[in-house]
C-alpha positions as CSV (number, residue, x, y, z in Angstrom):
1,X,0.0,0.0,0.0
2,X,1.5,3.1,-0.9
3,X,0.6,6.8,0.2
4,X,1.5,9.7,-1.9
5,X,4.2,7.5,-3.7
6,X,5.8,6.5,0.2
7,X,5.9,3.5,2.1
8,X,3.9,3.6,5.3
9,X,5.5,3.2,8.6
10,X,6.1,-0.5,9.2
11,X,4.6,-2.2,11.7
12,X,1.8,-0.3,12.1
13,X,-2.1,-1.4,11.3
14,X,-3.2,-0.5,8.1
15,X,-6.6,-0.9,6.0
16,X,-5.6,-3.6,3.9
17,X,-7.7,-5.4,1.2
18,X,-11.0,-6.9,1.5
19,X,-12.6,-7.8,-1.6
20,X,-14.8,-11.2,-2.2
21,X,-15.8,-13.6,-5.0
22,X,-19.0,-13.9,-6.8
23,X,-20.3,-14.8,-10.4
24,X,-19.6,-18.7,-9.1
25,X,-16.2,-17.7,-8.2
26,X,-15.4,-15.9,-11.6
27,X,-15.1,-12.9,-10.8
28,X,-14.0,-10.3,-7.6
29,X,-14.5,-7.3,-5.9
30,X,-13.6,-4.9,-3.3
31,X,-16.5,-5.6,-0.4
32,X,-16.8,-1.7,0.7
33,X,-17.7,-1.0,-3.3
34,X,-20.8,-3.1,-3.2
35,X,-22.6,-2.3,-0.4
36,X,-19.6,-4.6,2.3
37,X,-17.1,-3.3,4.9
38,X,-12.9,-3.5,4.7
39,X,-12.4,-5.5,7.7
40,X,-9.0,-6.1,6.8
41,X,-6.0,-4.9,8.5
42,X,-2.6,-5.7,7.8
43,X,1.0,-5.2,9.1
44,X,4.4,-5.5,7.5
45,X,7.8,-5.2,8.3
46,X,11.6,-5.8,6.3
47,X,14.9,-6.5,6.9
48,X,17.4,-6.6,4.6
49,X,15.4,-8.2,1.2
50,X,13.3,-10.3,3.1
51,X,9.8,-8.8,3.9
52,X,7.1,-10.2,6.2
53,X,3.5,-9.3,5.7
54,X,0.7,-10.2,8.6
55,X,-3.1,-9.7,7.2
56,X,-6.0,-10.0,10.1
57,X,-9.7,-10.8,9.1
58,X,-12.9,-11.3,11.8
59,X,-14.1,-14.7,11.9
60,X,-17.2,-12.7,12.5
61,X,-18.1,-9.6,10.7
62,X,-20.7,-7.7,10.6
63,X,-20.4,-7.7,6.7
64,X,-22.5,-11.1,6.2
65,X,-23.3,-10.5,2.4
66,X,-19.4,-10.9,1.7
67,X,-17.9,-12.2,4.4
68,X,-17.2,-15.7,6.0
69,X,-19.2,-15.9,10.2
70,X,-17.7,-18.5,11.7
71,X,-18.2,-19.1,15.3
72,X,-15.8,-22.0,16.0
73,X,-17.0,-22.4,19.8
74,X,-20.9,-23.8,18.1
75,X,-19.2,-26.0,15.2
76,X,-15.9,-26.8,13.5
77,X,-15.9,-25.1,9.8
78,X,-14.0,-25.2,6.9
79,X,-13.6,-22.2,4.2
80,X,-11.6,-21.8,1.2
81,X,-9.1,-19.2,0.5
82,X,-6.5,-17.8,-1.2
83,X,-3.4,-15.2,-0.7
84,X,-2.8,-12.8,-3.4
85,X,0.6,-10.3,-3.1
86,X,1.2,-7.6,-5.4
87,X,4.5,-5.6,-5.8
88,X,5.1,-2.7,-7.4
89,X,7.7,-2.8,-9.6
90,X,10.5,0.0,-9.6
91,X,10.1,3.0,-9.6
92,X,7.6,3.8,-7.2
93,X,4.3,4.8,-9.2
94,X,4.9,2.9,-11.9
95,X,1.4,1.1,-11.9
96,X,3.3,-1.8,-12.5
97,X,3.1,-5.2,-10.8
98,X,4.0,-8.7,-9.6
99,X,1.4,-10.4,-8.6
100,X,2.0,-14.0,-6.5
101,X,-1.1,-16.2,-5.5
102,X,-1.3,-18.9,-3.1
103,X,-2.3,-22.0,-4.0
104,X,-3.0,-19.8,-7.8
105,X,-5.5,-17.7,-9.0
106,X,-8.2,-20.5,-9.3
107,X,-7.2,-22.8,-6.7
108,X,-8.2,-22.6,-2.5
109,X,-6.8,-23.8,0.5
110,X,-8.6,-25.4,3.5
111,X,-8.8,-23.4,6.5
112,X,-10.9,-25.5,9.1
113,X,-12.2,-24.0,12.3
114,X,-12.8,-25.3,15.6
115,X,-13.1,-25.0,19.1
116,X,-9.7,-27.0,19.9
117,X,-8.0,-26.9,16.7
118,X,-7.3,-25.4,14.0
119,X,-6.0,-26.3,10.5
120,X,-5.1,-25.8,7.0
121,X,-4.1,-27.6,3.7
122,X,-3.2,-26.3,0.4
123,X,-3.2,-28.3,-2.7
124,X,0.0,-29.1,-4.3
């Protein structure tokens, strides 16, 4: 996330984003620009040429026409998701990016919910 063309501070909460699927998965979209909340708030930090990026999502938002509302202490659930980074490409403001997904673009993991444990796989 840039501002004015300079890295935020890092380490510090920011409005990351929140977008959802829809069209049976074919397409996506920002939640706050159809009606949704950005719940999303992320965190990074660097050292040296190694970054590390934290992203934090409610189980339980009030945004139910976009988001996932999982209550893990009624029932164990399982969602799918993926991670998407982008990277802008020198210079700064180019408008030009990397983009990395995990598992891809058209591929989920597993995240499964539940009172006592919690996991996740990832296809291959």
């Amino acid at each position: 996330m840039l501002i004015s063309g300079l890295l935020p501070t890092p380490n510090v909460g920011l409005v990351g984003g929140d977008w959802y699927r829809f069209d049976n998965g074919n397409s996506n979209g920002p939640d706050d620009l159809d009606g949704g909340t950005s719940d999303a708030v992320i965190a990074y930090g660097v050292s040296g040429t190694t970054g590390t990026f934290e992203y934090r999502h409610d189980l339980d938002s009030s945004d139910d026409a976009h988001d996932f509302s999982i209550d893990p202490m009624r029932t164990t659930q399982t969602i799918g998701f993926l991670v998407q980074v982008s990277l802008e490409n020198d210079p700064v403001g180019s408008n030009t990016y990397v983009h990395s997904f995990k598992p891809s673009s058209t591929t989920y993991c597993q995240l499964t919910i539940g009172r006592k444990n919690v996991s996740v796989s990832c296809p291959a």
